[in-house]
PAGU-32015 format. One record per residue (C-alpha): x, y negated, z. Coordinates in steps of 0.25 Angstrom, whole numbers, plus 5000, padded with zeros to 4 digits. Layout:
residues N
XYZ/...
END
This chain:
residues 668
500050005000/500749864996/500649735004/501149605004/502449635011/502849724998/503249584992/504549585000/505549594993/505249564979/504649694973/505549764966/505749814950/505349944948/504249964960/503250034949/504050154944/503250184933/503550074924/504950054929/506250124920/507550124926/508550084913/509150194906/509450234892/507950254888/507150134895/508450054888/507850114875/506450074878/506749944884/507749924868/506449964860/505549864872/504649964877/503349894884/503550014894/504849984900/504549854908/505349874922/506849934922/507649964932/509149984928/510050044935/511349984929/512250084933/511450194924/511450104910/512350154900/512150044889/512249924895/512349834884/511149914877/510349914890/510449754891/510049744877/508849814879/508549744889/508649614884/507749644872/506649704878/505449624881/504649714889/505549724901/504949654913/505749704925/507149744927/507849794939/509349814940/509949894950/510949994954/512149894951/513549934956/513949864969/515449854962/515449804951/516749774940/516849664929/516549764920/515049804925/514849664930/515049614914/514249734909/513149694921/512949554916/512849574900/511749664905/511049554913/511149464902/510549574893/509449564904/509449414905/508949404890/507749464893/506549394891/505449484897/506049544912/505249464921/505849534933/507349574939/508049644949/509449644953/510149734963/511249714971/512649714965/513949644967/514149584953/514249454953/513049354954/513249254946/513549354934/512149414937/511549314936/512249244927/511849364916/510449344921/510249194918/509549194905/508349294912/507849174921/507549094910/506649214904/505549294911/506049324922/505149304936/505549434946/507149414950/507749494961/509149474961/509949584972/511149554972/511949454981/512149304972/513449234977/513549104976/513749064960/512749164957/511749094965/512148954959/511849024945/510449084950/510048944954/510448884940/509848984932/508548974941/508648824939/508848834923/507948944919/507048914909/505948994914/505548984928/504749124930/505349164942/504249224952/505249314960/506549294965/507349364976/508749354975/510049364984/511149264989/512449294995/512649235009/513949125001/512849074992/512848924996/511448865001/511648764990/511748864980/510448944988/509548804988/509748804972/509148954969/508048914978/507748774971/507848824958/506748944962/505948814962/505748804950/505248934948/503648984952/504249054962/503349184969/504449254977/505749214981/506549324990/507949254997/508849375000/510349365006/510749205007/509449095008/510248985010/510248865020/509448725020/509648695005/509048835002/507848835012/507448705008/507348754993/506648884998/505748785006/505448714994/504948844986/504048854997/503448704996/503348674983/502248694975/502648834976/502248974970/503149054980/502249174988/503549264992/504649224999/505849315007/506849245015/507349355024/508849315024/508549165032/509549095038/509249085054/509448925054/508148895059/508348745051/508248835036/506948915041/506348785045/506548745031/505648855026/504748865037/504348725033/504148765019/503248865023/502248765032/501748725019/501848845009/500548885004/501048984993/501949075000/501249205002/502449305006/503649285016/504649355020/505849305028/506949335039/507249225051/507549225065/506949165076/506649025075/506549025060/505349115061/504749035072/504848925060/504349005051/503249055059/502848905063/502848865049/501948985044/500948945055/500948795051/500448825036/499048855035/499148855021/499948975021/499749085010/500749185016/500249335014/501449395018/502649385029/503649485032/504449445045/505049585048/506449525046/506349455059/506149525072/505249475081/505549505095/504649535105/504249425116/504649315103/503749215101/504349215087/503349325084/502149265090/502349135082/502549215071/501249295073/500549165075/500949095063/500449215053/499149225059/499049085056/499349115041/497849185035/498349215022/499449325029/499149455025/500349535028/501449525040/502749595041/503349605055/504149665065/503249715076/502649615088/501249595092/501049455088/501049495073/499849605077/499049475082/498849425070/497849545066/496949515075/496949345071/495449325066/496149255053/497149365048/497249405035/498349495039/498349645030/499749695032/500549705044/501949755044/502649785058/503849845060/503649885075/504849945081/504350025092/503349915097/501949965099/500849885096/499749985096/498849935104/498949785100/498949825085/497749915088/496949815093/497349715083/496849795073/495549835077/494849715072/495749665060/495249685046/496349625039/497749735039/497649815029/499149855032/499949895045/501349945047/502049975061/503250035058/504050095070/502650055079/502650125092/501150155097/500750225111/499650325112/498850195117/499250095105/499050215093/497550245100/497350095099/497850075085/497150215081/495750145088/496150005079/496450095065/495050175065/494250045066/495149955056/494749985043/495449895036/497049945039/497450005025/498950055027/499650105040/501150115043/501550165057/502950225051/503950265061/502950245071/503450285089/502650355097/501350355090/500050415094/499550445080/498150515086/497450395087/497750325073/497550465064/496350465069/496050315067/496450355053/495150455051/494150345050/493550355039/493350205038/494950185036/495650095026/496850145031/497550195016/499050215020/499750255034/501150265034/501850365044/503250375041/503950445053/502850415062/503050535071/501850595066/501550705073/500750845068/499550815077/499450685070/499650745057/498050825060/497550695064/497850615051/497350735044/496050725049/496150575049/496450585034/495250665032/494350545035/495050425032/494650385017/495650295014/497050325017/497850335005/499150335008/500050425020/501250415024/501850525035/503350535030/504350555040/503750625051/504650745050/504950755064/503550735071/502550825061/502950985059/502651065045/501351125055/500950975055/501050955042/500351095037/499151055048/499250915041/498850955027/498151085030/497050985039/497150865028/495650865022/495450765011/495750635011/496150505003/497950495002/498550464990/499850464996/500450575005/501850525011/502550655019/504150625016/505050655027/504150765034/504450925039/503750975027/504151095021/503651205012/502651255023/501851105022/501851115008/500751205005/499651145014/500151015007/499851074995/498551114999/498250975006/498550884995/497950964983/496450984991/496650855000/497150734993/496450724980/496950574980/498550604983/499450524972/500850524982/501450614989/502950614996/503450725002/504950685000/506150745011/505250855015/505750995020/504851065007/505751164997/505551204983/504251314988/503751184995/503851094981/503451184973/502151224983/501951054982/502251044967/500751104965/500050984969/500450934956/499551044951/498351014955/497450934949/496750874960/497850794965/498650674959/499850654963/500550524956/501850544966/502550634973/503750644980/504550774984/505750814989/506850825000/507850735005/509150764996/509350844983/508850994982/509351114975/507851144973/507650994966/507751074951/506651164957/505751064963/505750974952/505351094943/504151124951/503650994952/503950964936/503251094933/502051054944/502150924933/501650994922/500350964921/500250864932/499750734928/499750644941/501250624946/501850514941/503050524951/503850634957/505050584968/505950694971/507350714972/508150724959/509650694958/509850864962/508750904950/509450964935/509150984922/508451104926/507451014934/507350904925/506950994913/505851054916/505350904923/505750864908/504950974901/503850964909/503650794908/503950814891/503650974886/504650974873/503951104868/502851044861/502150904858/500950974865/501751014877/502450854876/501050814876/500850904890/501850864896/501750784911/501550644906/501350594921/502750584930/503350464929/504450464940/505150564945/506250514956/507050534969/507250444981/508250354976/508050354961/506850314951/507150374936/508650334934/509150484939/508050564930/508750624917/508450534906/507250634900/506650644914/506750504915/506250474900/504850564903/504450504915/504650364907/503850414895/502650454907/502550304911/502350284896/500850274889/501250334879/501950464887/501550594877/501950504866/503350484869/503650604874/503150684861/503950584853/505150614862/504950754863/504650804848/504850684839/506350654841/507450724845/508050584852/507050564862/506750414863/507950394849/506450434842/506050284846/507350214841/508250254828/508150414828/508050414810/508250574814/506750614815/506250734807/505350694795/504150784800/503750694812/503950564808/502450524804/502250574818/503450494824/502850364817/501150394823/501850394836/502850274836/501750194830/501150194844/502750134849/503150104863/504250024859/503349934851/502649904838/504049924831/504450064832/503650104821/504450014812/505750044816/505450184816/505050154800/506250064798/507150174803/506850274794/506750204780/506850334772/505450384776/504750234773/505450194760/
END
């Protein structure tokens, strides 16, 4: 379930997997011949062979919105460092990417962005630069912001070194001026008066800004007075996020509560520890309730912030407090009870005597507005009382989030009864409770589950084994007719245990889109699991995703995943194959580690025209994708066949008059 706080940081290329390619041979081709499909990249430099090919490609293309380098070399030579910036400047030529991202790397700034310069005055509106900017590179940065032509930056966070001068600081931000600025993210070096003062003035202008994050303040009260000051009259701002000490958040707070105006939706303080018996907190507390356009607070845990839900004017829908050991139970039980406004709560690390659960269970069963629950790593915990609160059938409640929260097998039969009745949750988390619930518990968990509502089923981390397996099995395919996700990553299940599991993908009646397997490490049994699970795949038309570990899988694995996502034997069985997964991954890796015909068939299943290429690829060429380009060597017999398909080209309108212009012999 998203929220508000999901805006820090700046969100990140690549979130939506299915339309995101990481750059290799074949996505360089389709970006050459501008395919409307390829939109988002994410290169991994140190995987490009043809460099000076890729950047031409990239340069040309005119459907590429979003590109996202990383993986750079921390040391770096003259040689890389000249090769990295004629590929920037490839890039810089662009005139459709909208939106960039830079990791960290040790070249120099000022040659980054120097290579990059051209690309402010084109489309470009998302920035996320990485990577530490000295001094010169930061002088450059405000003189290219300052001269662009276009001014269409939206998004920009960027990094300064702790040596870049507040002079130099104060310029970035007053060139930023000119732009109609949405979100601005500060990390590393703010600067001092010159540059508060210009930040300051982003916030008092006439101004479009709604997303600010300043967490790297300086503790000089007199800077944070500045900005404080700015705030007392902002009525734009909608999102901030920031880091002081003491007495510049008791400014900060004053200012807030001075500005009924206010748009702010969202404020993330959990950067600054409020201590307990501080009046910081209770000023704090005082200002947001004073704010009714506040709809979600991240904070560390103290009462005062729980006050809040119970002001007759809150608007208040997400509440985010990291607890550490404090129990609140009882005053958030009783806050609760008669709020009708938070949709979402999270207590990490909350401590809750029998007392306090048995309140908060009481507040739970009557709210009927609370739609997601986190009370992760959660001490002490007497989960009677809220499981039960959970069977009301009246519940909102559509995720709870459990991650090692010494769940306990008793409490395990309680949620599946509660489960049973409550008609709304969606969404259940119980990973990491491998100490506390036995494989008994788990096997009592699933053989009393009836049917209910989930679409998502969390259980990574647990003492799961080939025993549970079975009654899985049964639960899932019988009792949750709407389950999309499932996660059973770093169990204690063996081939017999995959291979029992593999048949959910059998059975009609569940639709799983995602699923995730496997243990904590490679496997010698990783070729066999993959097999199973590919074979499962066969006819299976739901899963779009598997994770799973891969860098211990062979050719004997990948082949039969091949043969099965593009059946060679026939057009008919090509036409049969699975057309569905679109991802197949491990833990640390997207697609860059797949082999290159792994890789090129899940591609072709994100595509609209799926059965096509894959018959063309298959049965028409001997060259794969070279069918699309300059392959003269194509037997005679097909080519009226070749030319009713390209006609219909995902390149563009002009395949099919290459294609004629290549082969003059036959249209003489």
């Amino acid at each position: 379930m998203s929220s508000d706080v999901g805006v820090w940081p700046l969100s990140g290329i690549g979130d939506d997997y299915e339309t995101t390619y990481y750059f290799d041979n074949e996505i360089s081709l389709l970006l050459k011949h501008n395919d409307p499909n390829i939109t988002s990249v994410i290169i991994d430099y140190k995987g490009i062979r043809d460099i000076d090919s890729a950047g031409i490609y990239l340069d040309n293309n005119t459907n590429l919105k979003e590109v996202d380098i990383d993986d750079l070399p921390l040391a770096t030579n003259d040689n890389f460092n000249t090769e990295f910036c004629t590929f920037l400047s490839a890039i810089a030529r662009s005139r459709s990417i909208e939106k960039l991202y830079i990791g960290s790397t040790s070249i120099n700034s000022i040659e980054v962005i120097e290579s990059l310069t051209p690309l402010f005055s084109a489309n470009l509106r998302d920035v996320d630069f990485n990577f530490s900017i000295d001094e010169r590179g930061a002088e450059l940065l405000a003189s290219t912001l300052s001269n662009s032509i276009n001014k269409l930056l939206t998004k920009f966070s960027f990094r300064l070194s702790q040596r870049v001068s507040n002079k130099t600081a104060a310029n970035i931000y007053t060139a930023l001026a000119d732009y109609k600025l949405i979100q601005l993210h500060a990390k590393g070096k703010v600067g001092r008066t010159k540059s508060y003062s210009a930040i300051s003035r982003l916030l008092k202008r006439p101004t479009t800004l709604k997303k600010i994050n300043l967490n790297w303040l300086q503790s000089n009260a007199k800077y944070i007075e500045i900005l404080a000051n700015a705030l007392i009259d902002n009525n734009t701002l909608e999102c901030l996020n920031l880091t002081v000490r003491k007495d510049g958040m008791l400014l900060i707070a004053k200012a807030l509560q001075k500005n009924p105006q206010s748009a702010l939706r969202a404020i993330d303080l959990s950067g600054f520890c409020f201590k307990n018996n501080d009046d910081t907190a209770q000023v704090m507390a005082n200002a947001l309730a004073s704010i009714p356009s506040l709809k979600t607070i991240k904070v560390d845990s103290l009462s005062p912030f729980i006050d809040i839900l119970q002001c007759p004017n809150t608007s208040l829908e997400n509440l985010y407090m990291d607890c550490h050991g404090v129990d609140l139970g009882s005053e958030l039980g009783s806050a609760l009870a008669n709020n009708t406004t938070l949709k979402t709560l999270s207590l990490l690390l909350g401590r809750f005597s029998t007392e306090s659960s048995e309140v908060l269970g009481e507040s739970l069963f009557s709210n009927n507005t609370l739609k997601y629950l986190d009370l992760s790593f959660a001490e002490s915990i007497h989960w009677g009382p809220i499981f039960s609160a959970l069977s009301n059938p009246e519940s909102a409640l559509e995720v709870l989030r459990l991650y090692g929260a010494g769940v306990e097998d008793d409490d395990l039969s309680l949620m599946a009864n509660a489960l049973a009745t409550n008609g709304s949750m969606k969404e259940l988390y119980l990973d990491g409770n491998d100490v506390t619930i036995s494989k008994d518990g788990w096997i009592n968990f699933f053989s009393r589950l009836q049917s209910n509502t989930l679409e998502k089923l969390s259980l990574s981390g647990n003492n799961i084994d080939d025993q549970v397996v079975p009654s899985i099995v049964s639960a899932l395919r019988s009792k949750c007719p709407s389950l999309k996700k499932l996660e059973l990553e770093y169990s204690q299940i063996t081939l017999v245990g995959w291979m029992a599991l593999s048949t959910l993908l059998m059975y009609p009646t569940l639709n799983l889109e995602y699923l995730a397997i496997g243990r904590d490490g490679s496997s010698r049994d990783d070729d066999d699991i993959l097999i199973t699970f590919a074979n499962a795949l066969e006819n299976n038309t739901s899963l779009k995703t598997l994770h799973m570990p891969t860098s211990s899988i062979t050719e004997r694995g990948w082949n039969v995943l091949s043969n099965i996502l593009c059946n060679k034997t026939s057009i008919e069985a090509t036409s049969s194959s699975n057309h569905t997964l679109q991802l197949i991954s491990d833990e640390y890796h997207y697609e860059q580690e797949l082999p290159e015909d792994i890789r090129s068939l899940v591609r072709f299943n994100r595509a609209n025209d799926t059965v096509r290429r894959k018959i063309i690829r298959s049965h028409f060429s001997n060259n794969g994708m070279q069918l699309f380009i300059d392959d003269n060597d194509i037997d005679a017999g097909v080519i009226p066949h070749i030319l009713a398909w390209i006609g219909r080209d995902f390149f563009g309108h002009d395949l099919l008059f290459r294609t004629v212009k290549s082969m003059p012999s036959l249209f003489g």
